[in-house]
N, C-alpha and C positions, 0 to 999 in steps of 0.2 A: 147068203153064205156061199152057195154055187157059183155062183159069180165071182165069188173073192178067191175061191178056187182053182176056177177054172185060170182067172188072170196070172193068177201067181203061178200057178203050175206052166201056165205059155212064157211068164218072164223066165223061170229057173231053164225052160230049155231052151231058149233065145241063149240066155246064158253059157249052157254048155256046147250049144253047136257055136258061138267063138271062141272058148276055149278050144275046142277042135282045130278050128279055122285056123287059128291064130299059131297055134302050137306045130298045123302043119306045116304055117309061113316062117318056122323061124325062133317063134317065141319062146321065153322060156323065166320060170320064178315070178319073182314082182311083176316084172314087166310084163308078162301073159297076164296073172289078174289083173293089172290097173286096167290094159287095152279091151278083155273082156266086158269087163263091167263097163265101160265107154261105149264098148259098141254096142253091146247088146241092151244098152239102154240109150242109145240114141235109136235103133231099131227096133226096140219097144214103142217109143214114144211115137212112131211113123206108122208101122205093123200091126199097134196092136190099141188102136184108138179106139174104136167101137167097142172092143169091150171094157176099154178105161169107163167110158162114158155108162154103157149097161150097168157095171161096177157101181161108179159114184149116184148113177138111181137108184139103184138097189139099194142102196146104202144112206141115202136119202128118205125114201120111203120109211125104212126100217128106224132112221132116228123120228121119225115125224109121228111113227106109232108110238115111239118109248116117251113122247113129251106129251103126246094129247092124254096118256094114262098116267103120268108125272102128275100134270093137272087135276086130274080128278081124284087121285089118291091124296093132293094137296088141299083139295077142295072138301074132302072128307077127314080130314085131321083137322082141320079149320075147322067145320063144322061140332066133331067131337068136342071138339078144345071149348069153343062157346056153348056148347052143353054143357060139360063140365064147372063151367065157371059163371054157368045161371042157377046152380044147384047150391 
């Protein structure tokens, strides 16, 4: 979850420092956000890879726990259930 934090809070200010940028070039309304969210996500995508990556392991990991206990909570209602139905 630190991770998902940490990245989103680096994208949200990637994001405001081009609105800055951008606003000091000139820009202004639409056309500031559409050019914002452009660059600062094409400068996410360059900038901020290492912790994409750290991110989608984290995130990996943490699904890989919620299916191997999926499984055995599955394994245990299955069990019950043929219990039930040798009774």
């Amino acid at each position: 979850m630190r991770t998902a934090l940490a990245y989103t809070s680096a994208r949200f200010v990637l994001f405001l420092i081009a609105i800055v940028a951008l606003y000091f070039a000139g820009a202004r309304g639409l056309l500031l956000a559409a050019l914002a969210l452009l660059v600062s996500g094409i400068a996410s995508f360059v900038l901020l890879s290492r912790q994409r990556d750290r991110m989608s392991g984290a995130l990996t990991s943490r699904l890989r726990g919620v299916r191997s206990r999926t499984v055995e909570l599955r394994t245990r209602l299955n069990e019950g259930t043929r219990a039930e139905d040798e009774d």
